[in-house]
C-alpha positions in Angstrom: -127.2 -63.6 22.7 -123.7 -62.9 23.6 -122.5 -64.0 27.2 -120.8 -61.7 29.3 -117.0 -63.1 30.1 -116.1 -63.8 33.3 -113.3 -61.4 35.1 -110.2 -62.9 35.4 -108.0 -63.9 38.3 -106.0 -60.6 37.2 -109.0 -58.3 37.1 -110.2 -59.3 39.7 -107.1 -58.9 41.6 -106.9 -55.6 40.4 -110.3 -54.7 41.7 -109.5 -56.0 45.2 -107.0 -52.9 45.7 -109.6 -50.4 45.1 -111.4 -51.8 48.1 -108.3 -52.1 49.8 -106.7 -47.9 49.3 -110.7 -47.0 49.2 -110.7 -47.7 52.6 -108.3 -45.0 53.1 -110.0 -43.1 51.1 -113.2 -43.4 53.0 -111.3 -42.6 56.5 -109.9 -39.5 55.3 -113.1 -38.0 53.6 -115.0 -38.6 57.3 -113.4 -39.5 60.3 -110.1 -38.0 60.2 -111.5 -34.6 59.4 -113.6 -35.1 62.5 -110.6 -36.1 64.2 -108.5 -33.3 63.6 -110.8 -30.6 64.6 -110.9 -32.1 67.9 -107.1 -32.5 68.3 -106.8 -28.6 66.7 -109.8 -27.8 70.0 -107.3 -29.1 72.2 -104.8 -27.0 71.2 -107.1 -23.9 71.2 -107.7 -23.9 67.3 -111.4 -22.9 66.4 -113.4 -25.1 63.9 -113.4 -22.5 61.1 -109.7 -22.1 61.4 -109.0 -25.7 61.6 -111.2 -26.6 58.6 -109.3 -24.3 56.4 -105.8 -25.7 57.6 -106.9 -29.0 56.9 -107.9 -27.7 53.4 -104.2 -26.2 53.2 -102.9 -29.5 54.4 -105.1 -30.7 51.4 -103.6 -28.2 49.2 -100.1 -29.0 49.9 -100.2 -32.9 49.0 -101.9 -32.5 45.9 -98.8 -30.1 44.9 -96.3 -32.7 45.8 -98.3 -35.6 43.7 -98.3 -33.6 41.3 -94.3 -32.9 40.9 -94.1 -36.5 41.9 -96.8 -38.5 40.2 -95.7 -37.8 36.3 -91.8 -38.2 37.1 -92.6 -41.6 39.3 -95.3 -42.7 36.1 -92.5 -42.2 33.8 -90.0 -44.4 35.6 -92.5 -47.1 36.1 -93.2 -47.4 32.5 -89.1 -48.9 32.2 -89.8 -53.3 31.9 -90.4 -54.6 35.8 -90.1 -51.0 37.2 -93.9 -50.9 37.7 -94.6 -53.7 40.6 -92.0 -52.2 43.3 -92.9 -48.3 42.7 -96.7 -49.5 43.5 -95.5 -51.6 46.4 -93.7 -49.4 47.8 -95.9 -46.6 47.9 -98.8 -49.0 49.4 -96.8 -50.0 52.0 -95.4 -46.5 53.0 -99.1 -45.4 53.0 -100.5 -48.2 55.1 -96.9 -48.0 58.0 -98.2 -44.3 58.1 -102.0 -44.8 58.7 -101.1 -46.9 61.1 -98.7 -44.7 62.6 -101.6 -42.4 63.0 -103.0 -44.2 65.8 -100.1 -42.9 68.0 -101.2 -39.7 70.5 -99.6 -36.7 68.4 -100.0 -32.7 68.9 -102.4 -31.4 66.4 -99.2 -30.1 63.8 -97.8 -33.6 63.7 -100.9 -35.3 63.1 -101.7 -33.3 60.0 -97.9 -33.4 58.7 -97.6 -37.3 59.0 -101.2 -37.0 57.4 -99.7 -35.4 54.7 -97.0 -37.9 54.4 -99.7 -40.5 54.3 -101.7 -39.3 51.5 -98.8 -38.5 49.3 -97.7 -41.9 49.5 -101.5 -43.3 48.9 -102.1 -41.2 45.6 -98.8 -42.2 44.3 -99.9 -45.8 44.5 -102.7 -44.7 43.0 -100.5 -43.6 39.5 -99.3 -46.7 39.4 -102.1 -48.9 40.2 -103.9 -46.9 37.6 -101.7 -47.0 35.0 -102.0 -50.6 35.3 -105.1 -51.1 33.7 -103.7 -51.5 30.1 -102.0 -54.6 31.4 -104.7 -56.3 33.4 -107.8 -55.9 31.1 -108.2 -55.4 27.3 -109.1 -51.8 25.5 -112.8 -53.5 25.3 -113.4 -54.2 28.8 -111.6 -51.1 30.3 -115.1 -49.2 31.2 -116.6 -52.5 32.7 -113.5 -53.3 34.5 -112.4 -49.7 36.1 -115.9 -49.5 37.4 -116.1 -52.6 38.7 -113.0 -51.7 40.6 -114.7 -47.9 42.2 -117.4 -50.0 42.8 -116.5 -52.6 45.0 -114.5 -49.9 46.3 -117.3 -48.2 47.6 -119.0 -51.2 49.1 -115.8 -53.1 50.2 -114.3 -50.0 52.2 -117.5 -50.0 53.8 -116.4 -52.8 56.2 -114.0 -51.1 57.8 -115.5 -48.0 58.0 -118.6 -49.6 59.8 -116.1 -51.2 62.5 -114.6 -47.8 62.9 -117.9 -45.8 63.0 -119.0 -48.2 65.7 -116.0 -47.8 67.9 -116.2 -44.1 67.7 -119.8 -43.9 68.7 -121.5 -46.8 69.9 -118.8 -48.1 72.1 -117.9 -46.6 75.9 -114.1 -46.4 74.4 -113.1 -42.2 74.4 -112.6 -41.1 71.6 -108.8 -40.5 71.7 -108.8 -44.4 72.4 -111.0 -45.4 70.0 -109.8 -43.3 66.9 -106.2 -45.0 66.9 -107.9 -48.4 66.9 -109.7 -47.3 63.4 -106.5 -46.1 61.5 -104.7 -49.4 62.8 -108.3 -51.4 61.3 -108.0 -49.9 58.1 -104.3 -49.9 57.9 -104.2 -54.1 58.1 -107.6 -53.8 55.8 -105.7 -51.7 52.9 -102.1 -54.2 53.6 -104.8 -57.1 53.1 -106.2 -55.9 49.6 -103.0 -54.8 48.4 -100.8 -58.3 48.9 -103.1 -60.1 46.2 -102.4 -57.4 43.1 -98.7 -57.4 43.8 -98.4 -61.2 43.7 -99.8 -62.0 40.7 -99.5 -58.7 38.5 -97.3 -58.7 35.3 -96.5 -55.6 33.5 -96.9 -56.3 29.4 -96.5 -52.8 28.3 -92.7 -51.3 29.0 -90.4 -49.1 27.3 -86.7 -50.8 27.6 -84.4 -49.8 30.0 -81.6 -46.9 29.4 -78.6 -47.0 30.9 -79.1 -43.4 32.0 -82.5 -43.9 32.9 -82.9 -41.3 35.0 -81.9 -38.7 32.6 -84.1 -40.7 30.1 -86.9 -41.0 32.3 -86.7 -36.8 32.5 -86.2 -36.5 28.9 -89.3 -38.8 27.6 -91.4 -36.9 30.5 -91.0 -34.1 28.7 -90.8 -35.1 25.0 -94.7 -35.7 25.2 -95.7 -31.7 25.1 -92.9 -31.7 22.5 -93.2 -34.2 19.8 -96.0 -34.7 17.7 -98.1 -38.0 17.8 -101.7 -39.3 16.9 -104.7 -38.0 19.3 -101.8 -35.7 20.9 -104.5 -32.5 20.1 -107.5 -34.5 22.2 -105.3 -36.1 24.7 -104.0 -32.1 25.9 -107.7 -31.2 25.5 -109.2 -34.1 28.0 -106.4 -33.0 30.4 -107.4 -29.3 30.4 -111.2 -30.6 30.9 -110.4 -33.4 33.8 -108.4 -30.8 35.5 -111.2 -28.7 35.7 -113.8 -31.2 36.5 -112.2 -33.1 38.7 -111.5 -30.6 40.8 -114.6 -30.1 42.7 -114.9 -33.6 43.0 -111.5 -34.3 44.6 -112.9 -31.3 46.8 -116.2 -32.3 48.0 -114.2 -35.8 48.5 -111.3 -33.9 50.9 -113.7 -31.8 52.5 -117.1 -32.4 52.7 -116.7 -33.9 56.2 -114.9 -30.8 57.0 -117.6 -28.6 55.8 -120.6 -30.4 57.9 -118.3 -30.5 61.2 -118.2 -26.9 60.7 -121.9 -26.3 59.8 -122.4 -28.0 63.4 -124.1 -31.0 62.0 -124.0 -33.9 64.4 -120.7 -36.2 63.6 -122.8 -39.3 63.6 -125.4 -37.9 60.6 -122.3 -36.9 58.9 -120.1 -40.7 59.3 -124.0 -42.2 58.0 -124.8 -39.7 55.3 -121.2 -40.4 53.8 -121.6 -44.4 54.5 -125.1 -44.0 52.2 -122.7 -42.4 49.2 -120.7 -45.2 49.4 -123.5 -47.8 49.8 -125.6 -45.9 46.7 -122.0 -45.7 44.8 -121.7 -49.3 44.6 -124.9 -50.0 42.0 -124.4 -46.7 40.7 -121.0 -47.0 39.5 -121.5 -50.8 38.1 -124.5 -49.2 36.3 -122.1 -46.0 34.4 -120.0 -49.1 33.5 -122.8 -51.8 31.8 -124.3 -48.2 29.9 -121.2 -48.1 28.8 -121.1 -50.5 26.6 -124.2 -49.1 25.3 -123.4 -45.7 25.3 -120.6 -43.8 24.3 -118.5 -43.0 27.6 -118.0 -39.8 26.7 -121.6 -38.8 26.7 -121.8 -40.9 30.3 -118.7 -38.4 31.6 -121.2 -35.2 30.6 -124.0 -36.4 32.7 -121.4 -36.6 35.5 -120.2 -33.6 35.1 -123.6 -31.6 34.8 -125.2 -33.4 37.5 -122.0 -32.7 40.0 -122.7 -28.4 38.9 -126.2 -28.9 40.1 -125.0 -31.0 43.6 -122.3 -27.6 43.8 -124.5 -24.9 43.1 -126.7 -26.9 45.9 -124.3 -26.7 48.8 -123.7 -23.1 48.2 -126.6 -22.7 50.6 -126.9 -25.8 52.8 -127.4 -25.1 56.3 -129.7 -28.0 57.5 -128.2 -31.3 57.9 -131.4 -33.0 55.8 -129.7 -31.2 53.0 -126.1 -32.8 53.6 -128.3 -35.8 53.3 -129.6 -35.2 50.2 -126.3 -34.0 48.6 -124.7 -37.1 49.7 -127.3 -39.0 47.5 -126.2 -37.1 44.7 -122.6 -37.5 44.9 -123.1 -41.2 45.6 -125.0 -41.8 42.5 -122.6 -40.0 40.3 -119.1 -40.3 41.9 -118.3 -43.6 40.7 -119.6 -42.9 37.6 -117.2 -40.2 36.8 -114.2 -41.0 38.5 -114.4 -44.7 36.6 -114.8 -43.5 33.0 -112.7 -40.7 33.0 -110.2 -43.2 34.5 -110.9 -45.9 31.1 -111.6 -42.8 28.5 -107.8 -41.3 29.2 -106.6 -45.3 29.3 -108.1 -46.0 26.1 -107.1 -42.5 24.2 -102.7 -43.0 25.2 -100.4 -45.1 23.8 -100.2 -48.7 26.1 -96.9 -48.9 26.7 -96.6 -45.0 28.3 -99.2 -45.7 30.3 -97.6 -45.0 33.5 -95.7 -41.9 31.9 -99.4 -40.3 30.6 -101.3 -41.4 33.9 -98.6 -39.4 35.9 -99.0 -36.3 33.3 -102.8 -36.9 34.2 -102.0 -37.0 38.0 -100.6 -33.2 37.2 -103.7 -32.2 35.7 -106.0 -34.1 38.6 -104.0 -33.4 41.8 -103.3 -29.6 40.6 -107.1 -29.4 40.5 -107.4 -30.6 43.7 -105.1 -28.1 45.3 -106.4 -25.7 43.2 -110.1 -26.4 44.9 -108.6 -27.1 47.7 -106.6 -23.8 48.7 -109.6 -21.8 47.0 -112.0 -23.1 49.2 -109.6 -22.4 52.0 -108.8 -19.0 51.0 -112.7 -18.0 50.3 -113.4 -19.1 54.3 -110.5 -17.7 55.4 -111.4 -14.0 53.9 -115.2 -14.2 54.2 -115.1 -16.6 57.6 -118.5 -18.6 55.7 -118.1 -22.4 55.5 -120.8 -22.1 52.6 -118.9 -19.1 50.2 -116.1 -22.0 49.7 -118.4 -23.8 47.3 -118.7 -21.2 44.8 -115.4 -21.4 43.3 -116.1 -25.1 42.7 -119.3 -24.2 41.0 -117.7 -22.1 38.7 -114.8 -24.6 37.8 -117.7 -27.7 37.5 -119.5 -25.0 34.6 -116.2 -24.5 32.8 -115.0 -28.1 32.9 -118.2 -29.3 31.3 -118.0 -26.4 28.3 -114.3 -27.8 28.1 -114.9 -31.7 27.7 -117.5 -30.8 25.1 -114.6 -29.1 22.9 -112.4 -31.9 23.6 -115.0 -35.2 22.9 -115.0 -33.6 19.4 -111.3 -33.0 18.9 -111.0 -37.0 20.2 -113.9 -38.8 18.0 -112.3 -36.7 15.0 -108.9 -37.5 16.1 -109.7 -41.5 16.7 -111.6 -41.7 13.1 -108.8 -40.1 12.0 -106.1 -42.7 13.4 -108.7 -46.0 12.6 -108.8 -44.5 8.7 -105.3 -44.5 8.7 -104.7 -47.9 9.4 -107.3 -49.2 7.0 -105.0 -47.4 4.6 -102.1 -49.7 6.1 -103.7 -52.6 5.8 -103.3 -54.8 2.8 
């Protein structure tokens, strides 16, 4: 019987950041949501109207990754680029959570938000791309879930501390608010410090000495030229941005949604801490199937059970049935966020890594506005917190027709490229 190898320092340095920026994460799913709506009350801003601004606020970062994300990727692919890009953008994220704690006008709060998250999901491009230097192509599945999963668990420290603050403690809560975004500020700085110290980036393109213009030009050669698995890669795109969407919505908004339901804020922090609590087994469980199971296969299950949690919310309206949904999502979040995250690392070429994770940040974070400003629009023009759903519904049905299509183009594509190189081989 084969033993299972131990992580290494590296991986398991790697890991550490996705408890660190899931934090974060957690924080702006739940209580900054919260938070906002009572800053936008104090300015005379009702709940429906705030919940779609924060949408639009939503909307608007995922636009700027998005431009951002692919032209950043493709510079950090350039030898030693990598490690300071990722830095950076950790540290400009964590200066502005922290910055969050000071006493700001409702407007200025949700702009240095935005500033904030734009910074956190750049990391994210580069901390992602990072994979195909920290593990091997075997151990991608096992070791990206590992990392959403103690994710899940780990951010749950901070967000415990914070929830207790807010509710449990005679602080107000414009005193004890500030206190949580510094908490989870020096949490995400903590978990970040390890991965930069250590990390080594193997896969590079050299350095131009017009590398800007070069960065540009190799950004865009890859819809151009013509390459192995190009066909499957542009399919998987096309399905993740369709698929993803709802679940970079439910992520942004759910919080949102509830506050505006008028569910209580404490059954909405403790529904959302039992997602990531149930996330945590969950998502280590989508990585050891898949080793058993073909990951594609795993993403499907994802997908079809996140249509049924969508089509589900359309008509919540008791807070047992935010509850239940929260179940749902925790049980298959991980799941699908981690494998897509391997499948796409395991399908490019290793040294573009950064360059193709930033062309996937496109296709993710346009989804995410996409959902986003739909949602935003839909309660807007029909003032129901509920209609926003069904857009998402509909983009959840199409992404799973869509992935089907392009799992075959890939397996057809990869036996393609392996038969190839048995021809190579002498």
């Amino acid at each position: 019987m084969k033993t299972k190898q131990k992580y290494t320092g590296l991986e398991k340095r790697w890991i550490l950041y996705d408890v660190g920026n899931s934090a974060f994460t957690l924080l702006a799913s739940t209580v900054l949501p919260i938070y906002f709506n009572y800053l936008a009350g104090l300015g005379g801003i009702e709940k429906e109207t705030a919940t779609a601004y924060w949408g639009y606020a939503a909307s608007t970062v995922t636009i700027i990754v998005a431009i951002l994300g692919p032209i950043l990727g493709t510079f950090a692919d350039y030898n030693g680029w990598k490690k300071p890009l990722f830095f950076g953008a950790a540290v400009i994220g964590v200066i502005g959570c922290a910055a969050l704690s000071v006493p700001l006008p409702w407007v200025l709060f949700l702009t240095l938000y935005v500033i904030v998250k734009i910074a956190y999901s750049t990391s994210l491009v580069f901390y992602d791309s990072m994979l195909s230097d920290v593990t091997t192509p075997e151990r991608m599945d096992d070791v990206s879930s590992q990392g959403y999963a103690w994710g899940y668990i780990g951010s749950c420290i901070p967000f415990i501390l914070s929830v207790v603050l807010i509710n449990f403690t005679p602080l107000s809560i414009s005193v004890s608010m500030p206190i949580a975004f510094t908490l989870n500020a020096i949490w995400w700085l903590g978990m970040t410090i390890p991965l930069t110290r250590k990390y080594k980036q193997l896969h590079s393109v050299p350095r131009q000495k017009h590398m800007v213009r070069d960065g540009f030009s190799r950004l865009f050669s890859v819809f151009r030229e013509k390459f192995p698995g190009k066909k499957g890669i542009m399919l998987f795109l096309v399905a993740f941005f369709l698929y993803i969407d709802g679940v970079y919505t439910i992520i942004d908004m759910a919080t949102s949604f509830g506050d505006a339901l008028g569910f209580d804020t404490t059954d909405l922090l403790l529904a959302l801490l039992l997602t990531q609590v149930i996330a945590f087994p969950s998502a280590i469980l989508f990585g050891f199937l898949a080793a058993k199971i073909p990951n594609d296969k795993l993403i499907l299950v994802c997908i079809f059970a996140y249509t049924g949690v969508a089509l589900f919310a359309i008509q919540m309206n008791q807070v047992w049935e935010f509850w239940v949904l929260a179940v749902c999502v925790g049980l298959f979040q991980g799941g699908i966020q981690a494998l897509s995250r391997s499948f796409f690392a395991k399908i490019v070429p290793a040294e573009k890594s950064g360059e193709f994770f930033g062309i996937m940040d496109i296709f993710g974070k346009s989804a995410a506005f996409f959902g986003t400003l739909c949602s935003s629009i839909v309660i807007s023009v029909t003032d129901n917190i509920n209609a926003g759903v069904v857009p998402i519904a509909c983009l959840f049905i199409a992404g799973l027709v869509m992935f089907i299509i392009a799992a075959r183009v890939i397996r057809k594509e990869q036996a393609e490229i392996q038969a190839a190189k048995q021809q190579e081989t002498p």
